[in-house]
C-alpha positions as CSV (number, residue, x, y, z in Angstrom):
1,X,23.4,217.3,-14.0
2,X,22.5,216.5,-18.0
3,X,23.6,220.5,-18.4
4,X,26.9,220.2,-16.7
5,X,27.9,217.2,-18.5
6,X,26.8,218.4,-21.9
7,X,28.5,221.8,-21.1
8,X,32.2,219.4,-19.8
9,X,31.8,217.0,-23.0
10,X,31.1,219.9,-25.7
11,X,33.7,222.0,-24.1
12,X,36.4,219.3,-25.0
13,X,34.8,219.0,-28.2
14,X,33.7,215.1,-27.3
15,X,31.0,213.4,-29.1
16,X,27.4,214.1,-28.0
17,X,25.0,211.2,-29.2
18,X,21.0,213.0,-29.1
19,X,19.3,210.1,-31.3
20,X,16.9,208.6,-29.5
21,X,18.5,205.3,-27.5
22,X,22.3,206.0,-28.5
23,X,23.8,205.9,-25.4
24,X,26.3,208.7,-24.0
25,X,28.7,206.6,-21.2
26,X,30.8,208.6,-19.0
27,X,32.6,207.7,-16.2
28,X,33.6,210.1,-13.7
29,X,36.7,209.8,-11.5
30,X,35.8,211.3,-8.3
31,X,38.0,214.0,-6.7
32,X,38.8,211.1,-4.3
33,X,42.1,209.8,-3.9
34,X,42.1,206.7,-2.0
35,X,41.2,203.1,-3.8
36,X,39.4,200.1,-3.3
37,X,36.7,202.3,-2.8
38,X,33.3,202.5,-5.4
39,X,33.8,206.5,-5.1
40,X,33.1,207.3,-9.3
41,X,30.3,207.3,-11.1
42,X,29.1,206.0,-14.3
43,X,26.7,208.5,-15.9
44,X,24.2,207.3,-19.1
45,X,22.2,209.2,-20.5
46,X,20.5,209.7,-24.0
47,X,17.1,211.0,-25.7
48,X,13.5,209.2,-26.0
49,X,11.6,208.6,-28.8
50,X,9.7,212.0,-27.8
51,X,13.3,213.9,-27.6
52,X,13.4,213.9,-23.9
53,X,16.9,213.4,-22.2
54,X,16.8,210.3,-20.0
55,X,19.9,210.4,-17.1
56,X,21.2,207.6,-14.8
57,X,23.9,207.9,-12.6
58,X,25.3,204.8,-11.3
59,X,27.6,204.3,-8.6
60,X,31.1,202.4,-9.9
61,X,34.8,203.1,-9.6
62,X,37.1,203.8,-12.8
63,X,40.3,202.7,-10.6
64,X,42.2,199.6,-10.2
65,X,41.1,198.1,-6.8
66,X,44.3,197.8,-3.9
67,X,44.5,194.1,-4.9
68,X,45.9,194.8,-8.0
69,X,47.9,197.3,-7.3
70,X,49.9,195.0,-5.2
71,X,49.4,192.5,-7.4
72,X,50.7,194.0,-10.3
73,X,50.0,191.9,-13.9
74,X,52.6,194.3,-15.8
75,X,56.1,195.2,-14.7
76,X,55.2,198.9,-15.4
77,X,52.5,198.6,-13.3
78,X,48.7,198.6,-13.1
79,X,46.7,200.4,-15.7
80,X,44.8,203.5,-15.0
81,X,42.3,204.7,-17.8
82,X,43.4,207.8,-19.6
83,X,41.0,210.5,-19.7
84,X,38.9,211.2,-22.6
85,X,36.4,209.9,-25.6
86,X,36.9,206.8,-27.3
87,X,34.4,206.4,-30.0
88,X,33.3,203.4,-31.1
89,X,36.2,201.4,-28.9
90,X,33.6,199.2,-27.1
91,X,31.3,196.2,-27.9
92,X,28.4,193.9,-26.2
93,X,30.2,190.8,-25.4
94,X,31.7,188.6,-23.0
95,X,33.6,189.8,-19.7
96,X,35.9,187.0,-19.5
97,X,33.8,185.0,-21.6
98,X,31.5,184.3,-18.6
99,X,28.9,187.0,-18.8
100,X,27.7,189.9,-21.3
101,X,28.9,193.4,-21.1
102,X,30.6,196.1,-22.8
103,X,33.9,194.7,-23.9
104,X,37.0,197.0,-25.7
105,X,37.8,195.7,-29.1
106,X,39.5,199.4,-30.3
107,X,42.8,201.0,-28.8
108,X,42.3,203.1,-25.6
109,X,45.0,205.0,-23.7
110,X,45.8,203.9,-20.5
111,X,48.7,205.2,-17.7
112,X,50.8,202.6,-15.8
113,X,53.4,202.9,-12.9
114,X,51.6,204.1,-9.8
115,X,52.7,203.1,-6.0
116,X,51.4,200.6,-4.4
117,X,50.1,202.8,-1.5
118,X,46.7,203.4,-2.9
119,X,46.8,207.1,-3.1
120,X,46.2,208.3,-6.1
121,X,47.7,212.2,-6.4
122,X,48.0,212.4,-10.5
123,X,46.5,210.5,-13.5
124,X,49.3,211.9,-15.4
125,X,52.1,210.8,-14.4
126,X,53.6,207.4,-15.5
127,X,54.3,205.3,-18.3
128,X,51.9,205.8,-20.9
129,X,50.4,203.1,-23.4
130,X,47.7,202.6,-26.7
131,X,46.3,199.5,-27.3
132,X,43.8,196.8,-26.3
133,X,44.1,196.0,-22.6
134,X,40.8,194.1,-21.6
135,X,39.5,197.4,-20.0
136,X,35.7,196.6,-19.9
137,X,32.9,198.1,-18.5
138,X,31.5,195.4,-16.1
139,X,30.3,194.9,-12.9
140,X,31.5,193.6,-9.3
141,X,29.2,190.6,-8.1
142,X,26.3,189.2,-9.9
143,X,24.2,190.5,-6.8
144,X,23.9,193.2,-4.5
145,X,26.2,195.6,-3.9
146,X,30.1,195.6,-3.4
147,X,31.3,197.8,-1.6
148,X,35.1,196.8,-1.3
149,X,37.3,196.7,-5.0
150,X,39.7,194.6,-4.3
151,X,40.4,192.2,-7.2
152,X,36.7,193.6,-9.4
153,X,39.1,195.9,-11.2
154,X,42.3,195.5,-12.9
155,X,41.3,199.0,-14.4
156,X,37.6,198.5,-15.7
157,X,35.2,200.4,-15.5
158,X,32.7,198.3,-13.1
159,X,29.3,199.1,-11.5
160,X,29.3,198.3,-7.9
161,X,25.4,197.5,-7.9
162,X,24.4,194.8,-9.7
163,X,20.9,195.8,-10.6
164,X,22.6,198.9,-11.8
165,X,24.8,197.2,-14.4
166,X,21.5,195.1,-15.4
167,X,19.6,198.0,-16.4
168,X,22.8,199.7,-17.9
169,X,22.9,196.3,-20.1
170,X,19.4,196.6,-21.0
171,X,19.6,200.2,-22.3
172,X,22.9,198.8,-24.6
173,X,20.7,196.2,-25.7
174,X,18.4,198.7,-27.3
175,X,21.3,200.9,-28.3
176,X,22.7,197.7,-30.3
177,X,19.3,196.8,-31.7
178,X,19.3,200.4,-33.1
179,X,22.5,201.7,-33.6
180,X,24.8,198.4,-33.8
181,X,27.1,196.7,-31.6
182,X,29.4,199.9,-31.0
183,X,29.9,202.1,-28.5
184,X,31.9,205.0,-27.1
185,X,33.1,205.3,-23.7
186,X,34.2,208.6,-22.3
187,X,36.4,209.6,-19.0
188,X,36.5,212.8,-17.1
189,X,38.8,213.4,-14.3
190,X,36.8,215.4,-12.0
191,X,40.4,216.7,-10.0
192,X,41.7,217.5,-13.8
193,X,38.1,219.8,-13.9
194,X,39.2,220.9,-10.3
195,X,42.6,222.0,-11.1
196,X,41.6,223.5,-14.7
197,X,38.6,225.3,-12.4
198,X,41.8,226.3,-9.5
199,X,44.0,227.4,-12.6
200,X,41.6,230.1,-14.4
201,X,40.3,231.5,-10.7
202,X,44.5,231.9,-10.1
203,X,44.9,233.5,-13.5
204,X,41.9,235.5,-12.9
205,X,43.4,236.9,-9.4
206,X,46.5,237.7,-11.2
207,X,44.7,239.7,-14.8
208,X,42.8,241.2,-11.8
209,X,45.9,242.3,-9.7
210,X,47.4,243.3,-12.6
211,X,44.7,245.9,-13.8
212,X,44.1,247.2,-10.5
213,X,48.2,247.7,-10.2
214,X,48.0,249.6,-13.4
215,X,45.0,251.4,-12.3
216,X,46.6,252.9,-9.3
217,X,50.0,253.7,-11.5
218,X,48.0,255.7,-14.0
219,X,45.9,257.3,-10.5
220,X,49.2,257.9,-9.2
221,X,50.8,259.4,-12.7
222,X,48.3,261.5,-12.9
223,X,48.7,263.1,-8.9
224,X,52.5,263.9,-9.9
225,X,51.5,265.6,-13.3
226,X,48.8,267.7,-11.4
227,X,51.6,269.0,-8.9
């Protein structure tokens, strides 16, 4: 997994952290398309002091749960995470001033305007928004595992395990001791990696329909020259 994330980030040209203890945070949005379900994943994963990669993969959703999409807070509508890096846009501090986690104190992107059916067909369409919106990287309850949304996420990032999100804190904790109290939190769509996947296989078909049509035109050409 550590070479198929390094080979998604560096082919978007995002941020790779390798000193030892900075983390690397992505959250991937599973080809899924239903909510209130923990179907993402948050991946973490960074170097030792003897240059070895460390990698976690925690189970988490990077979707609204259904309770807030019918619930909506803004009259555009409940905010989806945009895709992609934003460096430095986090912080260790207080999820709604009760407990510590990674809080956004920079501008991220976020899409509004979805239905309220809970099927989610295209992170890019809607009404589209920068600024600070409160979307954290928390977790569900303060024990177990949730395995229902609901009202968790208004659009955070949140671990569904709470032992999960205790280690992930941990590691940040060293990060900060290290590096500061900044962090940069990075989204990949895995159905945007589907369709970009789908989209050079279909213009592959067509380069190689088109060769092989001009093949058999020159094969051809060449039959009526030799009578």
């Amino acid at each position: 997994m550590l070479s198929k994330s390094l080979h998604i980030l560096q082919s978007k040209g995002y941020e790779v952290y390798k000193e030892p203890f900075r983390l690397n945070i992505v959250g991937y949005r599973s080809r899924f398309v239903r909510s209130n379900r923990f179907d993402d994943e948050i991946h973490v994963f960074y170097t030792n002091d003897q240059g070895k990669w460390v990698y976690h993969i925690f189970k988490a959703t990077t979707d609204p749960g259904q309770y807030w999409l019918e619930n909506q807070m803004h009259p555009q509508g409940t905010a989806f995470l945009k895709k992609g890096q934003y460096k430095d846009a986090y912080s260790m501090g207080l999820h709604r001033g009760i407990y510590p986690a990674l809080i956004q104190t920079k501008p991220v992107s976020i899409i509004r305007n979805y239905e309220r059916k809970g099927l989610f067909k295209w992170f890019e369409s809607g009404f589209k928004d920068t600024g600070r919106f409160g979307i954290n990287v928390h977790r569900a309850r303060n024990h177990g595992t949730t395995k229902v949304i609901d009202a968790f996420s208004a659009g955070c990032l949140v671990f569904a395990n709470a032992e999960d999100f205790n280690r992930f804190m941990k590691m940040s904790k060293e990060h900060q001791n290290r590096y500061g109290n900044s962090f940069t939190v990075t989204l990949v769509d895995f159905r945007d990696e589907r369709r970009r996947r789908f989209s050079k296989i279909a213009w592959g078909s067509v380069v190689a329909a088109g060769g092989l049509l001009f093949l058999t035109l020159r094969q051809n050409q060449g039959k009526n020259q030799a009578n």
